[in-house]
C-alpha positions as CSV (number, residue, x, y, z in Angstrom):
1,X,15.1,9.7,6.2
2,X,12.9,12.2,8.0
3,X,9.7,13.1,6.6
4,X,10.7,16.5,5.3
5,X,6.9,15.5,2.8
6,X,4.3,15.0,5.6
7,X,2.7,19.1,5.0
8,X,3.0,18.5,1.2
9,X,1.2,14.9,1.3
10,X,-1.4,16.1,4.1
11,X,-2.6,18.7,1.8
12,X,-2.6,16.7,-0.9
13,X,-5.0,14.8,1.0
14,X,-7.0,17.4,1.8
15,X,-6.4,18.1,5.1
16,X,-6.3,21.7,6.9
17,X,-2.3,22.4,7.6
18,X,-0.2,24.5,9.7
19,X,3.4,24.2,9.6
20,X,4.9,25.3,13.0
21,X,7.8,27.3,13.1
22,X,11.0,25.4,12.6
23,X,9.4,21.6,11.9
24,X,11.5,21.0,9.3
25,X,14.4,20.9,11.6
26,X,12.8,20.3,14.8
27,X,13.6,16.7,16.5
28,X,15.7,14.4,18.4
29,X,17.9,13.1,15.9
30,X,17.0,11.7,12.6
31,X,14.3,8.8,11.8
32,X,16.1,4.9,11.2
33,X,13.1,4.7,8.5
34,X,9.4,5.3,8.6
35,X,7.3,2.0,9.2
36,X,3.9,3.2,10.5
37,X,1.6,5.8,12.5
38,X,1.1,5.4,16.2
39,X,-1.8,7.3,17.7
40,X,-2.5,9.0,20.9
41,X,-5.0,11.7,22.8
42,X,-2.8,13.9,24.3
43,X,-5.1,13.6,27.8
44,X,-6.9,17.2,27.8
45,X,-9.4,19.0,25.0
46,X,-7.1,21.9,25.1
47,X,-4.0,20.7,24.2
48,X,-2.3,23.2,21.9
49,X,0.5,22.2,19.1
50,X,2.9,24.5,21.1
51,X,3.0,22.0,24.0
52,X,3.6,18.9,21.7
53,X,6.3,21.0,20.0
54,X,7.8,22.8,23.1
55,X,7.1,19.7,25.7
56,X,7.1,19.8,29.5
57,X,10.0,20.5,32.1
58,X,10.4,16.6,32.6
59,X,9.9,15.9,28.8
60,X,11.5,18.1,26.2
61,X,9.8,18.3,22.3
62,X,8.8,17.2,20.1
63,X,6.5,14.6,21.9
64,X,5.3,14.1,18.3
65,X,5.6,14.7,14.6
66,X,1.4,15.9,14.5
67,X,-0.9,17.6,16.0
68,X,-4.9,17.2,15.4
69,X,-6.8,19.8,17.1
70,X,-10.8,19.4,17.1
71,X,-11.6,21.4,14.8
72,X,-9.8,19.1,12.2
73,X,-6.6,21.5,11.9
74,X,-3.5,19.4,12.3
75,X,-0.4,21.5,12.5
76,X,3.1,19.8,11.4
77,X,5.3,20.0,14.8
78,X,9.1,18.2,13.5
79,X,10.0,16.4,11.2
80,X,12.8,14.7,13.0
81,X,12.5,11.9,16.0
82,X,9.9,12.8,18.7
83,X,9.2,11.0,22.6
84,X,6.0,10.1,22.3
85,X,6.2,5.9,21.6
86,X,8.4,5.2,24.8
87,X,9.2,1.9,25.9
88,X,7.0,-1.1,24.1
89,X,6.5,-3.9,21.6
90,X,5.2,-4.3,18.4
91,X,6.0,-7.4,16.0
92,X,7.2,-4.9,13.3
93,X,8.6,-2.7,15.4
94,X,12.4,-3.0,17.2
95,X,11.5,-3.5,21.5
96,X,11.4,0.2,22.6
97,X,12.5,1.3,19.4
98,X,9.1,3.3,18.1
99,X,10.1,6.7,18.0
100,X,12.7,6.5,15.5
101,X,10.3,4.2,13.1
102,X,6.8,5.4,13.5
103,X,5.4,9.0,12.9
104,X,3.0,10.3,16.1
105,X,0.1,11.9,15.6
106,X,-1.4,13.5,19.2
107,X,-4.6,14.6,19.3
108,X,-6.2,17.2,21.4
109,X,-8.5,14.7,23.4
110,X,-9.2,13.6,27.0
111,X,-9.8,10.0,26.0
112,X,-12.3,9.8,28.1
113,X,-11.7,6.6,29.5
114,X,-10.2,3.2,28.5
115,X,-13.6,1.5,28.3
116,X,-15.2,4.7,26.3
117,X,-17.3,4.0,22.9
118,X,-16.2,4.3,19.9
119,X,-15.5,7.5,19.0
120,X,-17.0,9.4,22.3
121,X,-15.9,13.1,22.6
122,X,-14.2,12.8,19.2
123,X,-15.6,15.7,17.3
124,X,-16.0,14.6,13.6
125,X,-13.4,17.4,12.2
126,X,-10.9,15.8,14.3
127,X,-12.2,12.1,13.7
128,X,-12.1,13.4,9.7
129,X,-9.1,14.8,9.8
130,X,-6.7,12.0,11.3
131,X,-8.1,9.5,9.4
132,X,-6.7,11.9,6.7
133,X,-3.7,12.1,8.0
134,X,-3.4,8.2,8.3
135,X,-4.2,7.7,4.8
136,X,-1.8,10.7,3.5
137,X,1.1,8.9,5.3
138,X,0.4,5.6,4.1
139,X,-0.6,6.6,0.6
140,X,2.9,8.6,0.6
141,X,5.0,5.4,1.7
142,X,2.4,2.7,0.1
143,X,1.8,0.8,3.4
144,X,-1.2,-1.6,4.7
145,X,-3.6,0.2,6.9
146,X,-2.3,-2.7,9.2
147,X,1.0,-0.1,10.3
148,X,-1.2,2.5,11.9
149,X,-2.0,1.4,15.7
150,X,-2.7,3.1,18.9
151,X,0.0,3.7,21.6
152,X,-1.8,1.4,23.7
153,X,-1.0,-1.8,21.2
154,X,2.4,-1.1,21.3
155,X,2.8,0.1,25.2
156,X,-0.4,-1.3,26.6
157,X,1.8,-3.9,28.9
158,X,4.7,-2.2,29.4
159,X,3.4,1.2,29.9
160,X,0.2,0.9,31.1
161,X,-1.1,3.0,28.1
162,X,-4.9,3.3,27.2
163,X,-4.7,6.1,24.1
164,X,-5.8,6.9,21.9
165,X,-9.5,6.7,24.5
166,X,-12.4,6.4,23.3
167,X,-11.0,5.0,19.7
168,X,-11.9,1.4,18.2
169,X,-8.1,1.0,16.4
170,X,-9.8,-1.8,14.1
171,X,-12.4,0.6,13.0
172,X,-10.2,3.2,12.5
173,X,-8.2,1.0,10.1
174,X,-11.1,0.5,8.2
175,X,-12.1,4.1,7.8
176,X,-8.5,4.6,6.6
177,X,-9.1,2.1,4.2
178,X,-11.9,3.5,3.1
179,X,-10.2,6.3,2.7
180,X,-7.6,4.5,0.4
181,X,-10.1,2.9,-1.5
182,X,-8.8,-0.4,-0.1
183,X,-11.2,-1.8,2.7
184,X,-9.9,-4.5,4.5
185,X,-12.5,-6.4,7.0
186,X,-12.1,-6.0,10.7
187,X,-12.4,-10.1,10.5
188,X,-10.2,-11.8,8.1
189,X,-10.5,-15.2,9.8
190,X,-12.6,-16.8,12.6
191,X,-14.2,-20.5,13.5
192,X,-15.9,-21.4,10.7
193,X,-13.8,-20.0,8.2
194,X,-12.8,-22.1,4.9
195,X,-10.6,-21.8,1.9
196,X,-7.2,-21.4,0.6
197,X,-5.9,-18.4,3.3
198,X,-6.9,-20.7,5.9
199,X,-4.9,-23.6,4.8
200,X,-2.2,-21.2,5.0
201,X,-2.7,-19.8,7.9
202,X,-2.6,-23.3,9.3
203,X,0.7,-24.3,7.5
204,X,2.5,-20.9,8.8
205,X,1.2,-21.7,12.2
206,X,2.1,-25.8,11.8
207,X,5.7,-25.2,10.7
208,X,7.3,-21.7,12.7
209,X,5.7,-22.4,15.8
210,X,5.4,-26.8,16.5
211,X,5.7,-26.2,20.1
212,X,1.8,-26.0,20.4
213,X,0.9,-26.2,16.7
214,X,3.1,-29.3,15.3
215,X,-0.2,-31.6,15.4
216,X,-2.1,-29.1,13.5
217,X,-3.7,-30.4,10.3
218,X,-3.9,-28.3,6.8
219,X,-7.7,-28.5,6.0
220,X,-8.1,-25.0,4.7
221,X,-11.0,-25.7,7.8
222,X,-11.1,-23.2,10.8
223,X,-11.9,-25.1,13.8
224,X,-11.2,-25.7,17.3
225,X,-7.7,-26.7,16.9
226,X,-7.0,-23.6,14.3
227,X,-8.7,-21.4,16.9
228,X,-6.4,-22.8,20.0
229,X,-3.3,-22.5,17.7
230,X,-4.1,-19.0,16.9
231,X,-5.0,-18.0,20.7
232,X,-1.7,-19.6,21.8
233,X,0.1,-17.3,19.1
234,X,-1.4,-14.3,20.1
235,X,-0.8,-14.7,23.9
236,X,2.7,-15.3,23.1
237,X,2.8,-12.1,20.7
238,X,2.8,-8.9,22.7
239,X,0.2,-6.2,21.2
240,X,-2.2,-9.1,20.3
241,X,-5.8,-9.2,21.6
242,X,-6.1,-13.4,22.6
243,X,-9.5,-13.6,20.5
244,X,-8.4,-16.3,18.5
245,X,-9.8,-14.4,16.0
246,X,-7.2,-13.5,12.3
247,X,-7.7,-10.0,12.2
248,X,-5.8,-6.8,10.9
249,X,-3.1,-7.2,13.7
250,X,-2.5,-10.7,14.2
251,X,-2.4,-11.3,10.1
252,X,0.4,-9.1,10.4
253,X,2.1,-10.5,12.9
254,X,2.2,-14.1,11.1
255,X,3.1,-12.2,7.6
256,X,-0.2,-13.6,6.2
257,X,-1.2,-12.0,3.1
258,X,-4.7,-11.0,2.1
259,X,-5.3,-11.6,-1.8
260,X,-8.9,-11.2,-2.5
261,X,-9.0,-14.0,-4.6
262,X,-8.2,-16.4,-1.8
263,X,-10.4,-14.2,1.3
264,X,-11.9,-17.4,2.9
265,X,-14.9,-16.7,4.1
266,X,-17.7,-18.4,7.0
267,X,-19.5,-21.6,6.3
């Protein structure tokens, strides 16, 4: 199950590879399957791949399967299970199970800071080049742009973590759509909303989760009541921003399905 493929699909993708020596067997066990990409900043601009590979005295590598320097070169580190997800939540993600199910990409950046914009001391090689990667891996396995998140979705609350700094995950998600010829919006659904998708949205909501969405009525309408059914959903879903806003993430996490056909869109 370990992605023995990633340097063949990267380049295929045209991204700037360098295998480090021994990747192919390099690991902490094999991968229970491959669901999605986490990304982090690996806290300092000079991060090589040797220290993702070779870890630290308190945590031995791989501490992940990628490594994005800033000049765009990303050099495969294993192939097998790395530590870089730790302890967290995702909803299709096992509770602390991320290393063995998502494939980590570190990138040599400070962050900055948690409250950074968008893309601030992220040289565009790098930016280029992990969106690349993003799209190689999800081209390769044929999933949503919806399975790459940062590490601070997934251990925000129960790790305090902030990465990748400096990086808008819904905008990323878009440029890796882009990049897959297969743009989802950042907004699928918000107050004022109409149509088919919202009606189901509604019905999902209305029948898995009564306790506070029983009296919910299916008017394919997005209004106040939709909107307090969805924040209540997403305060009780770890990972969730409470927006009461449908995007990327919490369509996901309800198994709502986009078909273009039936995108509602704003009065």
């Amino acid at each position: 199950m370990n992605p023995v493929w990633i340097a063949d699909c990267l380049r295929m993708e045209d991204v700037d590879v360098v295998e480090y020596p021994g990747w192919r067997t390099r690991g902490h066990g094999d991968f229970a399957d491959v669901r999605g990409v986490m990304v982090h900043h690996t806290g300092s601009d000079r991060a090589t791949a040797a220290s993702i590979a070779e870890g630290r005295p308190d945590l031995r590598g791989p501490l992940s399967q990628l490594h994005v320097a800033r000049d765009g070169t990303v050099t495969v580190v294993a192939a097998g299970v790395a530590w870089h997800a730790g302890a967290g939540r995702y909803p299709w993600l096992p509770t602390n199970g991320g290393n063995r199910h998502t494939i980590g990409i570190e990138c040599a950046n400070s962050g900055t800071s948690p409250t950074a914009p968008h893309r601030e001391n992220w040289p565009d090689a790098q930016y280029s080049a992990l969106i690349r990667c993003c799209a190689a891996i999800h081209r390769r396995l044929g999933l949503p742009v919806t399975r790459t998140i940062g590490h601070r979705e997934y251990a925000g609350r129960s790790q305090g973590k902030w990465d990748p700094g400096a990086i808008d995950m819904n905008v990323l998600r878009e440029d890796v759509g882009r990049r897959l010829g297969d743009v989802s919006p950042a907004v699928l659904l918000e107050r004022g909303s109409t149509g088919q998708l919202v009606a189901e949205l509604q019905r999902r909501l209305k029948h898995a989760y009564r306790s506070y969405a029983g009296d919910l009525a299916i008017d394919g309408v997005f209004g106040p009541a939709t909107e307090a059914a969805v924040r209540e959903f997403q305060r009780r879903t770890p990972g969730l921003d409470v927006d009461g806003v449908v995007g990327p993430l919490t369509a996901a996490a309800l198994r709502l399905t986009v078909v273009p056909s039936a995108q509602a869109s704003p009065q």
